[in-house]
LUMKE-242368 format. One record per residue (C-alpha): residue in three letters; residue number from 1; x, y, z. Coordinates in steps of 0.5 Angstrom, whole numbers, always signed. Layout:
pt residuo:ALA&num:NUM&x:X&y:Y&z:Z .
...
//
This chain:
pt residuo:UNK&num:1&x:+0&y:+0&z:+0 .
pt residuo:UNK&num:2&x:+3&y:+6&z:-1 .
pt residuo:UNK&num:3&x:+3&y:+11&z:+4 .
pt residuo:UNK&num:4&x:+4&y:+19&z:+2 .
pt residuo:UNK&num:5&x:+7&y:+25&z:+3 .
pt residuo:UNK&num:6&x:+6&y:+28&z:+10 .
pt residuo:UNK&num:7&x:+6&y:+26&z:+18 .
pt residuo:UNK&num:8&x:+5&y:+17&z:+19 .
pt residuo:UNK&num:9&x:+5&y:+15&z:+26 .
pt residuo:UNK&num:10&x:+7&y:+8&z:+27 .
pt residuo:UNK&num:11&x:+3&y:+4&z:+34 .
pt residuo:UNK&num:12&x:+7&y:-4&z:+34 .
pt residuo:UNK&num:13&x:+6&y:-8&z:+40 .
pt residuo:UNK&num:14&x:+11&y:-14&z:+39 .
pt residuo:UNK&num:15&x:+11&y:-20&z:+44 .
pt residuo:UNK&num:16&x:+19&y:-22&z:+47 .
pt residuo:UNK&num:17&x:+21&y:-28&z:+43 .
pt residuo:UNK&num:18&x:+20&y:-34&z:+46 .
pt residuo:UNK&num:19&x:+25&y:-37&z:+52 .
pt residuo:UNK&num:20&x:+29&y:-43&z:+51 .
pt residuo:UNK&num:21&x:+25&y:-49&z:+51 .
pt residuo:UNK&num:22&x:+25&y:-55&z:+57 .
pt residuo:UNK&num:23&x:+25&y:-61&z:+57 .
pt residuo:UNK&num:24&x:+17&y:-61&z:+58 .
pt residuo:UNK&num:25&x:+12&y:-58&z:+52 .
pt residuo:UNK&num:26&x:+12&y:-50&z:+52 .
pt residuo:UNK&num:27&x:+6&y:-47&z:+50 .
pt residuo:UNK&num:28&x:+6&y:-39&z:+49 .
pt residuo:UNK&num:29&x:+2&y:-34&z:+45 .
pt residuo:UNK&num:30&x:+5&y:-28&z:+42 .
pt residuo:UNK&num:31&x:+1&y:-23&z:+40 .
pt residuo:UNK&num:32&x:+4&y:-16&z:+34 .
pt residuo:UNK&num:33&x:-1&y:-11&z:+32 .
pt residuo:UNK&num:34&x:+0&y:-4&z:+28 .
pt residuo:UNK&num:35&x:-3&y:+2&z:+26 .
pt residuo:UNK&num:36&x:-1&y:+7&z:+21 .
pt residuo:UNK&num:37&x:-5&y:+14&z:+19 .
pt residuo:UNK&num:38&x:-2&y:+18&z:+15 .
pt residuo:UNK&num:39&x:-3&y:+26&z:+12 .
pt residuo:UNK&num:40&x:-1&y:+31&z:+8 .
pt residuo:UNK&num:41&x:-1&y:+38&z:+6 .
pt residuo:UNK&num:42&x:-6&y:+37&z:-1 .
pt residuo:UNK&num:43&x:-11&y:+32&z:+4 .
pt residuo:UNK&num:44&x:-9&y:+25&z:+3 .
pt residuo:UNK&num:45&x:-10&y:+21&z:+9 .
pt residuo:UNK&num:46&x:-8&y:+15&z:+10 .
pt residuo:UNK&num:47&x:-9&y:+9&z:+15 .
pt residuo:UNK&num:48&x:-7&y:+2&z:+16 .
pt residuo:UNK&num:49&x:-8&y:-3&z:+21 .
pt residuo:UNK&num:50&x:-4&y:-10&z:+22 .
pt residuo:UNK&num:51&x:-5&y:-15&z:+27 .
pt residuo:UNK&num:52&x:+0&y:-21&z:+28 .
pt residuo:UNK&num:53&x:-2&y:-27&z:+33 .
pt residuo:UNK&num:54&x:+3&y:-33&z:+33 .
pt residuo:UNK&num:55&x:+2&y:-39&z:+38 .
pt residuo:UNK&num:56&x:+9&y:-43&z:+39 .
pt residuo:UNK&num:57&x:+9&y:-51&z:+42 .
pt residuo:UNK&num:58&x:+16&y:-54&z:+43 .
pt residuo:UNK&num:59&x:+19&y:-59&z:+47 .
pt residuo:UNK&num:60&x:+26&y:-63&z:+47 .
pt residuo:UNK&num:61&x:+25&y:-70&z:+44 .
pt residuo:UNK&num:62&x:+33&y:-71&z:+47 .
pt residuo:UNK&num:63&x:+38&y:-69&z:+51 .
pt residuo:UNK&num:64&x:+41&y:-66&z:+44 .
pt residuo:UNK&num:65&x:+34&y:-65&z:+40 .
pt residuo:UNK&num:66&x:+28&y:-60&z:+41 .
pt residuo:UNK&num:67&x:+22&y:-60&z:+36 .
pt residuo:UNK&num:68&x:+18&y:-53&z:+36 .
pt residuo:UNK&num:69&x:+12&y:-51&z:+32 .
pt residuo:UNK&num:70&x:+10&y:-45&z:+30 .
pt residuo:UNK&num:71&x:+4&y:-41&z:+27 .
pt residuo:UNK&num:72&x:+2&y:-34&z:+26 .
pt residuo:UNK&num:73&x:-3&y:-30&z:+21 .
pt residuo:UNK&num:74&x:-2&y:-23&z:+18 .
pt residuo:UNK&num:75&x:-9&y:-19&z:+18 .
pt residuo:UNK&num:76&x:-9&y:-12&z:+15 .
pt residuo:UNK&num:77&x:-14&y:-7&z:+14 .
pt residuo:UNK&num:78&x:-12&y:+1&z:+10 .
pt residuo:UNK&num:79&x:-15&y:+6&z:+6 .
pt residuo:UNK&num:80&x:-13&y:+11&z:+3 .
pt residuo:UNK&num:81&x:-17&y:+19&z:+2 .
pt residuo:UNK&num:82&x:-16&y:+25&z:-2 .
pt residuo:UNK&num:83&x:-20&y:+31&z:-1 .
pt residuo:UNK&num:84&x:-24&y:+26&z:+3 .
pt residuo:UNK&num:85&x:-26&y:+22&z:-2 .
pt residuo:UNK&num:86&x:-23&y:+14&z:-1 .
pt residuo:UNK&num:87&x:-19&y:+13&z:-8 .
pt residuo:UNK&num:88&x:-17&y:+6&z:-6 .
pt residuo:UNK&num:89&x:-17&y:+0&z:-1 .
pt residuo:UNK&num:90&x:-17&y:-6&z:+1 .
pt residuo:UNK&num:91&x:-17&y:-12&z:+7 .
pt residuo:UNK&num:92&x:-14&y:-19&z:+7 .
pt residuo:UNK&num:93&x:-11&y:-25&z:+12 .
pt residuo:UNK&num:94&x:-5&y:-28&z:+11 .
pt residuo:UNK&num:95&x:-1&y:-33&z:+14 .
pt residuo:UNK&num:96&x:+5&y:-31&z:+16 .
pt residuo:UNK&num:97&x:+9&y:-36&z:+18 .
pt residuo:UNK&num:98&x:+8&y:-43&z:+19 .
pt residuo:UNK&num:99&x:+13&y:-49&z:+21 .
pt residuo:UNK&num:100&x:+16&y:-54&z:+25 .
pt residuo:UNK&num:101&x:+23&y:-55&z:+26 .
pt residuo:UNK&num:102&x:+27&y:-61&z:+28 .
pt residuo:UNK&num:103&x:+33&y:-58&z:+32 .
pt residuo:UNK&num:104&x:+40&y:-60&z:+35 .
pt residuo:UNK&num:105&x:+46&y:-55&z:+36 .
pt residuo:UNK&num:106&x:+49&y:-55&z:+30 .
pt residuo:UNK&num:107&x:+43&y:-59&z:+24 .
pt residuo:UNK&num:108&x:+36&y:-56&z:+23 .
pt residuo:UNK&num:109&x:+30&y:-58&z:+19 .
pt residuo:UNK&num:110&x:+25&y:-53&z:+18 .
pt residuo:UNK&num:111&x:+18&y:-55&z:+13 .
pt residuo:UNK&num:112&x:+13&y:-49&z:+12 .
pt residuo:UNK&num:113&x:+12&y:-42&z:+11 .
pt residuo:UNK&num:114&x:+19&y:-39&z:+14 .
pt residuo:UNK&num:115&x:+23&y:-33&z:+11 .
pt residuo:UNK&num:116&x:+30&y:-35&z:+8 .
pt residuo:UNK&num:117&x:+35&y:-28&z:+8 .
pt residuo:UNK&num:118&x:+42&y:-29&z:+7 .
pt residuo:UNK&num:119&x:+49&y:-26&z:+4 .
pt residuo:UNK&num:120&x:+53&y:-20&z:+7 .
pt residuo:UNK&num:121&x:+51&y:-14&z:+4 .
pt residuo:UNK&num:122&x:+47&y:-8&z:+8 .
pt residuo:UNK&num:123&x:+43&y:-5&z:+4 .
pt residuo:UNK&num:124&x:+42&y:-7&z:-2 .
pt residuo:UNK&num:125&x:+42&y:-14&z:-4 .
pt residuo:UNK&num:126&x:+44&y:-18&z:-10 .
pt residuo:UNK&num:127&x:+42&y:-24&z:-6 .
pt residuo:UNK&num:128&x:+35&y:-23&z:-4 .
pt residuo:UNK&num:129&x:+32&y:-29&z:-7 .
pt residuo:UNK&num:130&x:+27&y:-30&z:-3 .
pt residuo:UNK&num:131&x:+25&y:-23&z:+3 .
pt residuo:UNK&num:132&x:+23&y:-16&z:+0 .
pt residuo:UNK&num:133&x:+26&y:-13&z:+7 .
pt residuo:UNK&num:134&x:+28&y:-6&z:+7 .
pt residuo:UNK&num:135&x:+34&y:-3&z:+11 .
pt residuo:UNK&num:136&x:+31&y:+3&z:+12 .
pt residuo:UNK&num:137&x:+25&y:+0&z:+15 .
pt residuo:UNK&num:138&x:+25&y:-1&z:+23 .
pt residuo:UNK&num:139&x:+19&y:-7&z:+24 .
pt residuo:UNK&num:140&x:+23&y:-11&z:+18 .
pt residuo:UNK&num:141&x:+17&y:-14&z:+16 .
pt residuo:UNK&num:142&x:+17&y:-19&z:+10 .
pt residuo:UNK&num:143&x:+13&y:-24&z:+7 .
pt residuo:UNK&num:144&x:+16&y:-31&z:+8 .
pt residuo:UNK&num:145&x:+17&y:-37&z:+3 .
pt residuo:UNK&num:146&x:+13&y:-44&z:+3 .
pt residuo:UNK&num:147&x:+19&y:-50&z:+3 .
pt residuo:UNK&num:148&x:+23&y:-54&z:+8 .
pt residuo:UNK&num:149&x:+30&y:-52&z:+9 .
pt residuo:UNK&num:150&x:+36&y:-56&z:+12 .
pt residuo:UNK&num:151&x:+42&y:-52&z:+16 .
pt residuo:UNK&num:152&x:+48&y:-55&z:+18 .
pt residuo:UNK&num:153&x:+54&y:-52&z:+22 .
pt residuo:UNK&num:154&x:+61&y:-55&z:+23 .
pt residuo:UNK&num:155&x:+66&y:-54&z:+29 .
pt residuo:UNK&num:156&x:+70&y:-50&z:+25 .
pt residuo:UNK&num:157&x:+64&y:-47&z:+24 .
pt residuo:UNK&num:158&x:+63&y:-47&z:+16 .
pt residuo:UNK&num:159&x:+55&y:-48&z:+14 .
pt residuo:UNK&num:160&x:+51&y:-52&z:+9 .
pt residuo:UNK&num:161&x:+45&y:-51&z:+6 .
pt residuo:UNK&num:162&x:+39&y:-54&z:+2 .
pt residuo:UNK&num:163&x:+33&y:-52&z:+1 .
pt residuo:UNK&num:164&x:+27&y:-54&z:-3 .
pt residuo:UNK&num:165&x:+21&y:-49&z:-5 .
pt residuo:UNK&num:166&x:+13&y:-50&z:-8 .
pt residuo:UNK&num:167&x:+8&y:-46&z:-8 .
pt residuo:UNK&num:168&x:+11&y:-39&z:-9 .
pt residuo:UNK&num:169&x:+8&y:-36&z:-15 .
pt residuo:UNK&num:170&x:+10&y:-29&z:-14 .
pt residuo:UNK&num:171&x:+15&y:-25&z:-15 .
pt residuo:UNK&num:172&x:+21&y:-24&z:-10 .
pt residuo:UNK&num:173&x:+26&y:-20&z:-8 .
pt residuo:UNK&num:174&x:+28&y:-17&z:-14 .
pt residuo:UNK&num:175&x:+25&y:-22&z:-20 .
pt residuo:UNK&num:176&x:+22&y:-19&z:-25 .
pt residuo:UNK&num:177&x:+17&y:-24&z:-26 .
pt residuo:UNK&num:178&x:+13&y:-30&z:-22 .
pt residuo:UNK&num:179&x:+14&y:-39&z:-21 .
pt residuo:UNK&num:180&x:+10&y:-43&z:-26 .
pt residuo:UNK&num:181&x:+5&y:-45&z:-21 .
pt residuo:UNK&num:182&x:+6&y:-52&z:-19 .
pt residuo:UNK&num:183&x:+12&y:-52&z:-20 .
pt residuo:UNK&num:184&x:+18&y:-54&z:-15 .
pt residuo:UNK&num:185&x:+24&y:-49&z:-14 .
pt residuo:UNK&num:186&x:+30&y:-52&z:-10 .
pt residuo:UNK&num:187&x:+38&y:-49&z:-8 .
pt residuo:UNK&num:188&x:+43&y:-50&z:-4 .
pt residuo:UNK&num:189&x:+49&y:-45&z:+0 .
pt residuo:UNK&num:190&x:+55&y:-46&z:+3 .
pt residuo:UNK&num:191&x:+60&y:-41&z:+7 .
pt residuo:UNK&num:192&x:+66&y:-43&z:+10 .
pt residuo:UNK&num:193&x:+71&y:-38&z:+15 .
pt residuo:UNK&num:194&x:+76&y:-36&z:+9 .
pt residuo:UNK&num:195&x:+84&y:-32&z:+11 .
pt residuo:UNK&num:196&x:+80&y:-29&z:+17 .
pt residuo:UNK&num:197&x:+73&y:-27&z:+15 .
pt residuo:UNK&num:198&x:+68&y:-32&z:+11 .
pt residuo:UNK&num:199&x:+66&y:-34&z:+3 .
pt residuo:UNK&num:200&x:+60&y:-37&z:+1 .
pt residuo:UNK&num:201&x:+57&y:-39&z:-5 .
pt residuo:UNK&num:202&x:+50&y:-39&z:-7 .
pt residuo:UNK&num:203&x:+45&y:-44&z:-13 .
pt residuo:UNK&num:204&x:+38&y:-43&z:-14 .
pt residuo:UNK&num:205&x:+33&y:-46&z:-19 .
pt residuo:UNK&num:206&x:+27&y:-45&z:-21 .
pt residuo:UNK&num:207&x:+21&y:-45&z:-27 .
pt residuo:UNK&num:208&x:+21&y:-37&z:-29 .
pt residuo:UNK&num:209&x:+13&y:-35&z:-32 .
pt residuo:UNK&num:210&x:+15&y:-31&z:-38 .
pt residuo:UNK&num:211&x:+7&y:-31&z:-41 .
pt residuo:UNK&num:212&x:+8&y:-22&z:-37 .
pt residuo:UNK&num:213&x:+13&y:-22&z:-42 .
pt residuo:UNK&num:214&x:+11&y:-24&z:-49 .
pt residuo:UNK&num:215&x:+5&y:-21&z:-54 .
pt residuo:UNK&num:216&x:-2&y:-20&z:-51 .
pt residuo:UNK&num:217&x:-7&y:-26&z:-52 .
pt residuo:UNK&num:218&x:+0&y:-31&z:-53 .
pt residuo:UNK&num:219&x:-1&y:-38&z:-49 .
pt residuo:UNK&num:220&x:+3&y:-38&z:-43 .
pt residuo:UNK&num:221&x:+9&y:-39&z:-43 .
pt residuo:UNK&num:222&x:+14&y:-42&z:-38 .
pt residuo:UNK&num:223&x:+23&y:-42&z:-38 .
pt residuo:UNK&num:224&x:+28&y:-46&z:-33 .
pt residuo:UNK&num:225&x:+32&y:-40&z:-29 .
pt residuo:UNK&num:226&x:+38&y:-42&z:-25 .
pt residuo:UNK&num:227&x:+42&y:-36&z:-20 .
pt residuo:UNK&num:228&x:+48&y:-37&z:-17 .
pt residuo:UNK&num:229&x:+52&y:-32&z:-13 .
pt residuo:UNK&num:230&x:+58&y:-31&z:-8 .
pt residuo:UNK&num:231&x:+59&y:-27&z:-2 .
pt residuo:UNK&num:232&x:+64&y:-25&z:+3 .
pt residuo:UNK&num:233&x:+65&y:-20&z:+8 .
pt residuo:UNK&num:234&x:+72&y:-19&z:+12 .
pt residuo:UNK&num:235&x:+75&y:-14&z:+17 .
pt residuo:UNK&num:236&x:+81&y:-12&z:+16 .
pt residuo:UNK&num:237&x:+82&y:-5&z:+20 .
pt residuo:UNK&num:238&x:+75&y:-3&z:+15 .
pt residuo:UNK&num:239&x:+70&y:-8&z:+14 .
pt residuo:UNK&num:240&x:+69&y:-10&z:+8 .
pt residuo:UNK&num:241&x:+64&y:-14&z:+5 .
pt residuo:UNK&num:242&x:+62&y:-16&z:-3 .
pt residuo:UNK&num:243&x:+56&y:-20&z:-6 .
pt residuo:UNK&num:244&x:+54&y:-22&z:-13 .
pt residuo:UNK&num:245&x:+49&y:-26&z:-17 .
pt residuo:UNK&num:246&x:+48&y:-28&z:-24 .
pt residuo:UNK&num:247&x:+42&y:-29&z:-27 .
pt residuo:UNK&num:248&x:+41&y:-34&z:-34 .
pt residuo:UNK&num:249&x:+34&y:-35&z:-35 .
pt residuo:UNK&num:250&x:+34&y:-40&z:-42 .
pt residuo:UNK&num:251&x:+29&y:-35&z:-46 .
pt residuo:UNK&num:252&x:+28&y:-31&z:-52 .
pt residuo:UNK&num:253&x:+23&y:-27&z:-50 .
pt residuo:UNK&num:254&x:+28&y:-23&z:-45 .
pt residuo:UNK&num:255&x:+32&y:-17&z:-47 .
pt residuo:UNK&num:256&x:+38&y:-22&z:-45 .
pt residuo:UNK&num:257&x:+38&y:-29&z:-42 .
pt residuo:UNK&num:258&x:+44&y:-27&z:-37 .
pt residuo:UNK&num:259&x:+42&y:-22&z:-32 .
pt residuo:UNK&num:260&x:+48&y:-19&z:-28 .
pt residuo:UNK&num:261&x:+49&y:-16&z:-20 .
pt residuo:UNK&num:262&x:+53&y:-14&z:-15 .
pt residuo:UNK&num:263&x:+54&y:-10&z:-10 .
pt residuo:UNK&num:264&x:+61&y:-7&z:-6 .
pt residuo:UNK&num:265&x:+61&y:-5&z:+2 .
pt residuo:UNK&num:266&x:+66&y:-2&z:+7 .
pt residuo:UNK&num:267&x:+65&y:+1&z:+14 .
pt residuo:UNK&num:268&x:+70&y:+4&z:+20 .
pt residuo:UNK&num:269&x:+67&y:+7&z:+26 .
pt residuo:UNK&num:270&x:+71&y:+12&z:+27 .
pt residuo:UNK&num:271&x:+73&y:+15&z:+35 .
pt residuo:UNK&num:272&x:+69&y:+21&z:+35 .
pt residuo:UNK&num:273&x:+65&y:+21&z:+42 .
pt residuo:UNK&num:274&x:+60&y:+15&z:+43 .
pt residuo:UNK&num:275&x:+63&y:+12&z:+36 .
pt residuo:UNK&num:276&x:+61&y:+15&z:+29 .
pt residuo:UNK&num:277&x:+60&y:+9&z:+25 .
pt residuo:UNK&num:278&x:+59&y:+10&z:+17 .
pt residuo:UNK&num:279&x:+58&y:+6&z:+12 .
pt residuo:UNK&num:280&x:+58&y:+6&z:+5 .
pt residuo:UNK&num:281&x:+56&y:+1&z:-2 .
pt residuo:UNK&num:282&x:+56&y:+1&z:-8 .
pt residuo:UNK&num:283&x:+50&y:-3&z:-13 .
pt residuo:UNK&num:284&x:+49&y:-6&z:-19 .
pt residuo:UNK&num:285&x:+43&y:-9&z:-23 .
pt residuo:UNK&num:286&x:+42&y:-10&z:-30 .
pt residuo:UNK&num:287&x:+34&y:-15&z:-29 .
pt residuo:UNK&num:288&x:+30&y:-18&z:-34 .
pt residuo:UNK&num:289&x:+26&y:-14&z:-38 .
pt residuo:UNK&num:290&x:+22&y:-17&z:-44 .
pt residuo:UNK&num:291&x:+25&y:-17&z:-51 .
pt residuo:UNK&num:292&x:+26&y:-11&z:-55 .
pt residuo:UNK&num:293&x:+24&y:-6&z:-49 .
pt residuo:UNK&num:294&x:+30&y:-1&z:-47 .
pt residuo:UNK&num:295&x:+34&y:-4&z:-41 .
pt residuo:UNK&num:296&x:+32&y:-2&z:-33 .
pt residuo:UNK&num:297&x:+39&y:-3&z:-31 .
pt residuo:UNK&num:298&x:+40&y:+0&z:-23 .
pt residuo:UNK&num:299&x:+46&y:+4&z:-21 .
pt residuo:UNK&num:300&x:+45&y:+6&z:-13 .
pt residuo:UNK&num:301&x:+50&y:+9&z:-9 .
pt residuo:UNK&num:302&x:+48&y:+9&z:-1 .
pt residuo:UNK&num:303&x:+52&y:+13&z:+5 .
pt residuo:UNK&num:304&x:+50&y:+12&z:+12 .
pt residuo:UNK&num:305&x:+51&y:+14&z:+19 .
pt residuo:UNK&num:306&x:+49&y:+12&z:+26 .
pt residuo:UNK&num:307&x:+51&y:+15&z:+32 .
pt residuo:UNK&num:308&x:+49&y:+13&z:+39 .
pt residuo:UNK&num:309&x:+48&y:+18&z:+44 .
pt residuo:UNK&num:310&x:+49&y:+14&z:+51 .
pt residuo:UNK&num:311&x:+46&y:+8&z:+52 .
pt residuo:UNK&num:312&x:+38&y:+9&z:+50 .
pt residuo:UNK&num:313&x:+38&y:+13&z:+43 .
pt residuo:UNK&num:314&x:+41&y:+12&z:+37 .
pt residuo:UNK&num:315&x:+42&y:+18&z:+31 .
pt residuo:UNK&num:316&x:+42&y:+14&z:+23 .
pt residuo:UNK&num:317&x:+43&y:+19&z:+17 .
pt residuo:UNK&num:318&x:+42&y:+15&z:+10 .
pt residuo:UNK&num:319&x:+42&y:+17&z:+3 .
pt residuo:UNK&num:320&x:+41&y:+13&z:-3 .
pt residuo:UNK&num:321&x:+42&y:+16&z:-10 .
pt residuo:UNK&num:322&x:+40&y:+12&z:-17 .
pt residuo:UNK&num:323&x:+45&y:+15&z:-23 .
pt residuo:UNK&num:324&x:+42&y:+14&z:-29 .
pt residuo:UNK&num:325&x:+35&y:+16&z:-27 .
pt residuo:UNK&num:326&x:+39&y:+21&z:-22 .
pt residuo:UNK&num:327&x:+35&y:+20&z:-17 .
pt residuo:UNK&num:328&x:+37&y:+22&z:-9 .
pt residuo:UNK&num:329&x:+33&y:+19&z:-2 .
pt residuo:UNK&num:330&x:+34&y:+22&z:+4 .
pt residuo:UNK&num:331&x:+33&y:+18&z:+11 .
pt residuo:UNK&num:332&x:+34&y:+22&z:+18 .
pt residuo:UNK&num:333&x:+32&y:+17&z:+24 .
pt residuo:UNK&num:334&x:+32&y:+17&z:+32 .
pt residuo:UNK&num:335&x:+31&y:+11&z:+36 .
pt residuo:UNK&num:336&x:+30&y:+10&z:+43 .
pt residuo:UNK&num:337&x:+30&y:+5&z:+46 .
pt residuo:UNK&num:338&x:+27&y:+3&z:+53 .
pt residuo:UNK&num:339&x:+26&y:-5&z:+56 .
pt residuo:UNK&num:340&x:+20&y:-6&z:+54 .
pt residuo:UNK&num:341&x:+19&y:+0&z:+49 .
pt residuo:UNK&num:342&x:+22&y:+2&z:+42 .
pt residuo:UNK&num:343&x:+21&y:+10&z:+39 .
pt residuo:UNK&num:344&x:+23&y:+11&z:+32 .
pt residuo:UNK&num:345&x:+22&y:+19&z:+29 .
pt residuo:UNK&num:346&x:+23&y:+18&z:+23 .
pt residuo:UNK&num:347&x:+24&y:+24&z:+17 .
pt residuo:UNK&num:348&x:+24&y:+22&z:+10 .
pt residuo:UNK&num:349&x:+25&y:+26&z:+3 .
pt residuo:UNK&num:350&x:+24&y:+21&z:-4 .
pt residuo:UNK&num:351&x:+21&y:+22&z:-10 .
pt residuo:UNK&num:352&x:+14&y:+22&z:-11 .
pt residuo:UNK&num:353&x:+14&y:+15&z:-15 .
pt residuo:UNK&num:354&x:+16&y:+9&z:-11 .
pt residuo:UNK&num:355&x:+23&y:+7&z:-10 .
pt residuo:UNK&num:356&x:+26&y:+1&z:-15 .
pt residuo:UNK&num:357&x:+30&y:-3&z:-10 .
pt residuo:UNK&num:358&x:+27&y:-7&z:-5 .
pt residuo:UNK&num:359&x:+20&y:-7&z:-8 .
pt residuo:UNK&num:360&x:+13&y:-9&z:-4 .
pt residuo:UNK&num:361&x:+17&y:-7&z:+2 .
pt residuo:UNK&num:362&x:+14&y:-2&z:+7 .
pt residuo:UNK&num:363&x:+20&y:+3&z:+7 .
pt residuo:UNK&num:364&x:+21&y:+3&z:-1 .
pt residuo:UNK&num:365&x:+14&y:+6&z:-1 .
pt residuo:UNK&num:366&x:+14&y:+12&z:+3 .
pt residuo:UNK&num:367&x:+15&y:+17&z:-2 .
pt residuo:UNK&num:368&x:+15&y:+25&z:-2 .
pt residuo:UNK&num:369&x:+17&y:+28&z:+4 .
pt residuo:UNK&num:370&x:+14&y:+27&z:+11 .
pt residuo:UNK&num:371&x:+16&y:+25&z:+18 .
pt residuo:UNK&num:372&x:+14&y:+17&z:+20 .
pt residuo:UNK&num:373&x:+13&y:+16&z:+28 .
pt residuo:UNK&num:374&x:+13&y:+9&z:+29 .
pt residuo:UNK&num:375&x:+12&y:+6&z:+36 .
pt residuo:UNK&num:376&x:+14&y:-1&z:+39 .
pt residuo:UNK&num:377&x:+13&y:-5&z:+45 .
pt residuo:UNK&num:378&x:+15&y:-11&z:+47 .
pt residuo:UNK&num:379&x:+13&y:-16&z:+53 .
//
């Protein structure tokens, strides 16, 4: 839902996470609910409100094996007014997550609707395959992905990765285009520690939907795709971090069948009185677009700066600006936080259209100038 220029207060009201589990069955519910109203100077109004109830059971089968269960739904309700007139809205209920997972210290199985994040770049991700989050949202709400994964992490403390996805239609992360419907996905990653930071590699494949992309009234259409990506992040003096991905999407109804990206990253916290820590990246992307049609390639450069202010209140500046379309976005936050309660004033300054990275995130959708408040509590 895009949310307009203006004043957005935030009302977030989150459950603590779950405490380890005994050996005898635990059972808590968890509770999230969010509202959101927003205003602005030529009479949009907006509201949204969101509640997220989760239910967790879990118990160690083992002295070495616990099980768990969770479950929790997303149910959200906005609109959207101008000049007093509602121009649009909608209601939905979703499921959020929904899985179990059988779990030792160093193996997990988890089957279920999950979110899957990896890769070691902050800000913009070449390896967002499978979340929409947002480095600028403070709740980092993302839609999670139907699958079973399996981790595994050695003394040495390398891990490997599997996972196999269905049911998963729409777009994510950066794709252009949605799955084939029943149809599975599956992938794999592997990181290892490597000369005193670490290095991962990265597979996934897929059946790519390719019928947005062909003439009006064609018949569906449907082409394989296989991503793979590297990562690695090392701190020598400055943290350093790159990651890459590279998309081959066996069709010609696309511009290209290789699809490039990458992203380089470095941070210092300089001694400058509670430390002044200032990140920097650079990204590229080049997506499918259909045959024929101009490339919608992305060039973005992101400064950011965090200062805490004694133990209760953090200071982040960020800018963000995409070359080719020579477009800039500003980002100015306070946070507080407390025990139990979290406070986030928020100033923004974009352009009037929605930004082109992280697509569907909350944050990308803040568009013009205006302030968000977004209160969080937490028991």
């Amino acid at each position: 839902m895009r949310l307009h220029s203006g004043l957005v207060v935030s009302i977030v009201i989150l459950a603590a996470p779950g405490a380890a589990r005994a050996q005898a069955p635990v059972f808590s519910i968890e509770a999230a609910a969010a509202g959101v109203l927003s205003t602005a100077s030529d009479a949009d109004r907006q509201y949204l409100l969101r509640a997220i109830p989760q239910i967790d059971w879990g118990r160690a089968v083992s002295t070495d094996w616990t099980f768990d269960i969770t479950a929790s739904l997303s149910a959200a309700t906005g609109a959207t007014y101008l000049s007093g007139a509602k121009v649009s809205g909608d209601s939905d209920v979703d499921a959020h997550r929904v899985w179990a997972r059988l779990a030792s210290a160093r193996f997990e199985a988890r089957v279920g609707l999950q979110q899957i994040s990896f890769g070691s770049a902050a800000v913009f991700r070449p390896l967002m395959w499978f979340d929409r989050l947002d480095a600028r949202d403070p709740l980092q709400f993302t839609k999670g992905v139907y699958g079973a994964l399996a981790r595994y992490v050695t003394a040495g403390n390398a891990s490997v990765w599997a996972w196999a996805l269905y049911g998963n239609d729409d777009p994510r992360g950066w794709d252009a285009l949605g799955t084939k419907a029943d149809t599975p996905e599956f992938g794999g990653r592997a990181q290892a520690p490597f000369l005193g930071g670490e290095l991962a590699g990265s597979y996934h494949h897929r059946v790519a939907d390719i019928t947005p992309f062909l003439p009006p009234g064609s018949p569906p259409a449907s082409a394989a795709e296989n991503r793979v990506g590297f990562d690695g992040k090392w701190d020598v003096g400055v943290g350093v971090w790159f990651e890459t991905c590279l998309t081959h999407t066996d069709s010609t109804a696309l511009r290209r069948a290789w699809q490039p990206s990458w992203t380089v990253g470095a941070d210092y916290t300089f001694g400058v009185g509670s430390g002044l820590t200032l990140l920097a990246e650079q990204f590229y992307l080049d997506p499918a677009v259909p045959a024929f049609a101009p490339s919608a390639a992305l060039e973005l450069t992101a400064v950011t700066a965090t200062y805490p202010v004694g133990v209760a209140n953090m200071l982040t500046g960020a800018f963000y600006y995409e070359w080719r379309r020579d477009d800039a976005y500003r980002f100015v936050e306070w946070r507080r936080t407390y025990d139990h309660w979290r406070f986030h004033v928020i100033g923004f300054w974009n352009p009037d259209q929605a930004s082109p990275f992280a697509p569907g995130s909350q944050a990308s959708a803040l568009t013009g100038k205006g302030v968000e408040l977004v209160i969080v509590a937490s028991y």
